[in-house]
C-alpha positions in Angstrom: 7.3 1.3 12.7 4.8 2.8 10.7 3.5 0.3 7.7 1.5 2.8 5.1 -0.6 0.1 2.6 -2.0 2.1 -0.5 -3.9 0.1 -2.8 -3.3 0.9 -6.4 -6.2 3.4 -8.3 -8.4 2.5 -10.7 -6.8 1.1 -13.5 -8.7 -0.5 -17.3 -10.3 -3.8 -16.4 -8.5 -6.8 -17.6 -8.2 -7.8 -20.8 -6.6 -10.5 -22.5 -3.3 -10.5 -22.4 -0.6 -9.2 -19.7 -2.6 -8.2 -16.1 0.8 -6.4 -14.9 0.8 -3.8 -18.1 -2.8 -2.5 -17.3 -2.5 1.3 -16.6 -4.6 3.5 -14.8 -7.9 5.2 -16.2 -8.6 8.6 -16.2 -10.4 8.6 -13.1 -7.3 6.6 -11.4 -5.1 8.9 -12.7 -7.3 11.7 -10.2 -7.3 9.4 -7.5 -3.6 8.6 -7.2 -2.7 12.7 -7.8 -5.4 13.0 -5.0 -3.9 10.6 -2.3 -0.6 11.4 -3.3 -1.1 15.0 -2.4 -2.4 13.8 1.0 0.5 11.1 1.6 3.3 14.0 0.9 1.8 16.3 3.5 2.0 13.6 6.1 4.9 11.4 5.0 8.1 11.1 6.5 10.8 12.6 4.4 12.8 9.2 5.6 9.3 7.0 4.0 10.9 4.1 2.1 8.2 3.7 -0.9 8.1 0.0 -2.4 5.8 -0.6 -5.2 4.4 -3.8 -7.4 6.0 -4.1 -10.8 2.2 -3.9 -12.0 2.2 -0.8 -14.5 -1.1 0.4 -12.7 0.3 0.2 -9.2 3.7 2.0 -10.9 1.7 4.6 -11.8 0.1 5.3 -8.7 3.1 5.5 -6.8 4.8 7.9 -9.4 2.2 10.5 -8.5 4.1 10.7 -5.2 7.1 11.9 -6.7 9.4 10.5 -4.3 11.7 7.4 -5.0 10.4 4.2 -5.1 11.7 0.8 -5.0 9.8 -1.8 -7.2 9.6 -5.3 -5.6 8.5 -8.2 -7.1 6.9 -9.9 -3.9 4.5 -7.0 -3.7 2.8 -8.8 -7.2 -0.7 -9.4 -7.5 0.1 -13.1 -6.5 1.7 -12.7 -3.7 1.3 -13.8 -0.2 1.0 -11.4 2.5 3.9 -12.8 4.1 6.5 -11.7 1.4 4.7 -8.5 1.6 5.9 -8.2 5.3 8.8 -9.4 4.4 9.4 -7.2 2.0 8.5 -4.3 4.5 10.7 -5.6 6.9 7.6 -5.6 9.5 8.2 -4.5 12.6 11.8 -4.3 12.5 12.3 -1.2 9.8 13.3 1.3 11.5 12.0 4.0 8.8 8.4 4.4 8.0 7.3 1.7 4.6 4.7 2.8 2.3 3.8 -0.4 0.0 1.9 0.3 -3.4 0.1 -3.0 -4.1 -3.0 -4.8 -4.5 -5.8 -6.9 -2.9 -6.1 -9.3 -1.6 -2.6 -8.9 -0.1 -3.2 -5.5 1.4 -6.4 -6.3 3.4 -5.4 -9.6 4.2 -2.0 -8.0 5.7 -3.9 -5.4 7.3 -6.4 -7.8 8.7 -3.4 -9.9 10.1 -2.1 -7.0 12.0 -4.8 -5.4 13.2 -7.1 -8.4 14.5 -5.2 -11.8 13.9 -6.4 -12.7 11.3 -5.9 -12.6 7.3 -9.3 -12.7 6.2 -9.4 -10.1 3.0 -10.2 -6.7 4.4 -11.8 -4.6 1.3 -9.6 -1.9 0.6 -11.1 0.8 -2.6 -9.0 1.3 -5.2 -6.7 4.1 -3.8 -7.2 3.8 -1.0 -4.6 3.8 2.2 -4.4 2.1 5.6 -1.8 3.5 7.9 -0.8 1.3 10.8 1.4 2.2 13.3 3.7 -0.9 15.3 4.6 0.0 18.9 6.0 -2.3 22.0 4.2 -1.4 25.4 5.3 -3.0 28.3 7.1 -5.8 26.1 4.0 -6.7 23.9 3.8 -5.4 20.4 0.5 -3.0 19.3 -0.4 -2.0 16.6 -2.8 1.0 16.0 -4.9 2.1 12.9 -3.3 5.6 12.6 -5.4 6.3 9.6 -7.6 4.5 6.7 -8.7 6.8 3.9 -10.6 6.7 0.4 -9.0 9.4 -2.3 -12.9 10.7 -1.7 -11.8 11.4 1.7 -8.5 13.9 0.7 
């Protein structure tokens, strides 16, 4: 299973009132069109995209232009076990790309990559890709690809 984690781009810093209806800035607005442009050149056409009902992590995902799926345990207080829940990690058969937010991300990345869900920075836009195999009856899982919207 492939498990694509894009945090969401820069978005206006908080102000009082609803976190979930901050929207992107200008310069997010670049860095989502910029990722996005990489993600659909490497995407699966079968890629099922979930997203946070945050408006910022909404918007991010919409630059994709694919369908997307918003799910409520990919909030910015969630645990990174209903993000892998939510994922259906390992057992999807279809790649997952999850639109969210740190912690969550890093911490779910660190989990499967070392063991261990100590909050991995991610930059804002940024995208792990982790591939889940089985060899010889033990699951892997490989970095595939980690990229900043600098990087595409």
């Amino acid at each position: 299973m492939d498990l694509i984690l894009w945090r969401h781009a820069e978005a206006v810093e908080s102000q009082e009132g609803d976190d979930l209806a901050r929207p992107l800035t200008a310069k997010g607005e670049r860095q989502a069109e910029r990722m996005a442009g990489w993600l659909g050149r490497q995407l699966a056409a079968t890629t099922k995209v979930m997203v946070s009902p945050a408006l910022r992590a909404q918007q991010t995902a919409a630059a994709l232009e694919r369908k997307l799926k918003t799910r409520g345990e990919l909030a910015p207080d969630q645990s990174i076990e209903a993000l892998l829940h939510a994922a259906r990690w390992p057992e999807a058969r279809e790649p997952v790309l999850v639109v969210g937010h740190q912690p969550a991300l890093g911490m779910a990345a660190g989990y499967l990559m070392a063991g261990d869900a100590r909050p991995w920075s991610l930059r804002k836009g940024a995208v792990i890709w982790l591939r889940g195999r089985e060899r010889e009856g033990v699951m892997q899982v490989v970095l595939h690809a980690a990229l900043t919207p600098d990087m595409v």
